[in-house]
C-alpha positions as CSV (number, residue, x, y, z in Angstrom):
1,X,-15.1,-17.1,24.3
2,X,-16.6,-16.1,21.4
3,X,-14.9,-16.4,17.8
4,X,-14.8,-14.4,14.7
5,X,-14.1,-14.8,11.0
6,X,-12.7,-11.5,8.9
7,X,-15.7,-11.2,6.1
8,X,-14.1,-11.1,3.2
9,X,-12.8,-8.0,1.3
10,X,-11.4,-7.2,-1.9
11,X,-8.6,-4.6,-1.7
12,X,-6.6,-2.9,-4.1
13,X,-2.7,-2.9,-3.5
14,X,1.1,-3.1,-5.2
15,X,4.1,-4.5,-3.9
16,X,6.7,-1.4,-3.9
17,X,9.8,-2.1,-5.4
18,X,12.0,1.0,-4.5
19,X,10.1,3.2,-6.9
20,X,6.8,3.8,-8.6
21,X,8.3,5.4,-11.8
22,X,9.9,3.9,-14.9
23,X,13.3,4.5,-16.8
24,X,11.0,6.4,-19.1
25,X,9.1,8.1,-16.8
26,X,6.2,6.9,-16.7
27,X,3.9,5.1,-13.4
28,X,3.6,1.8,-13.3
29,X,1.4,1.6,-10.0
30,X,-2.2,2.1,-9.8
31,X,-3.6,5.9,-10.0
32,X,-4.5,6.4,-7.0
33,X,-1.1,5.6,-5.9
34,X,0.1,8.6,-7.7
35,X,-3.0,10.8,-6.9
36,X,-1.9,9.9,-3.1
37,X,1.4,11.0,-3.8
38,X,0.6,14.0,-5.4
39,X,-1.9,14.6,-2.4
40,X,1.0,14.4,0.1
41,X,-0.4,11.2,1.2
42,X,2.6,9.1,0.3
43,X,5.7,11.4,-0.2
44,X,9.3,11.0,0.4
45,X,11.5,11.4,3.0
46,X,14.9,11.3,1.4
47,X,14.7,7.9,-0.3
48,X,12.4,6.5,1.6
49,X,8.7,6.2,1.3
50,X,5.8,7.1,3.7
51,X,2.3,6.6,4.1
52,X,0.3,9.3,6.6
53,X,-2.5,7.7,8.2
54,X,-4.9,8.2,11.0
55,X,-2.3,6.1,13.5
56,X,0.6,8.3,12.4
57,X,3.2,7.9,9.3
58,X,4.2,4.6,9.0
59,X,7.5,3.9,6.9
60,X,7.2,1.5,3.7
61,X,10.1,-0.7,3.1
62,X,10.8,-2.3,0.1
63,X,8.7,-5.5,-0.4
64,X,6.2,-4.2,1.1
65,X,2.6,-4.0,0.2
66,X,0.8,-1.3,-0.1
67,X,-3.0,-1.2,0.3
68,X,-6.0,0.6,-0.4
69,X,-8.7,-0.3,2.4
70,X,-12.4,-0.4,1.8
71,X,-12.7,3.0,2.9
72,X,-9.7,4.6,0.6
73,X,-7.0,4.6,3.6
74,X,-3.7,3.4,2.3
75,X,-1.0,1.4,4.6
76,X,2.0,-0.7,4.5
77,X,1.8,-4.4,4.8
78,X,4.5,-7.6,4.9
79,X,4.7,-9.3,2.4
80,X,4.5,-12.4,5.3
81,X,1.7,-10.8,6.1
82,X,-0.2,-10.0,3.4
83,X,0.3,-13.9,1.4
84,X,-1.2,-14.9,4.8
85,X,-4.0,-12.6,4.9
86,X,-4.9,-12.2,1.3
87,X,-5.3,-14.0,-2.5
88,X,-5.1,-12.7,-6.3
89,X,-8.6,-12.3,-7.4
90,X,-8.7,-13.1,-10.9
């Protein structure tokens, strides 16, 4: 059996908290957060939020990460998850 390290990645992502706009309007998530949402990437359903991918669209609760891959695809991750599989770059 053979084993296999993940190489390491720096991704961009936000934890979403319910809502990606503040009291005044304004975003306080990345841009290409809102370019994705104004691309019908991410979009509402009701008050929820969900991300269309290649696999089908996958619901984002809130808590959730959401990430921007290497290649510009955009998922949902636990936050269990994600502290497990990633760190802050500073």
């Amino acid at each position: 059996m053979a084993r296999y390290r993940k190489k390491p990645v720096v991704i961009e992502a936000f934890q979403y908290d319910g809502d990606m706009i503040d009291s005044f309007g304004q975003p306080y998530v990345p841009e290409w957060a809102i370019t994705a949402t104004n691309d019908n990437i991410m979009y509402y359903d009701g008050p929820e939020l969900f991300i269309r991918t290649l696999e089908g669209d996958h619901h984002v609760t809130v808590g959730d990460y959401v990430i921007k891959g290497v290649n510009g695809e955009l998922y949902p991750c636990k936050p269990d998850i994600f502290e497990k599989t990633y760190e802050l770059v500073e």
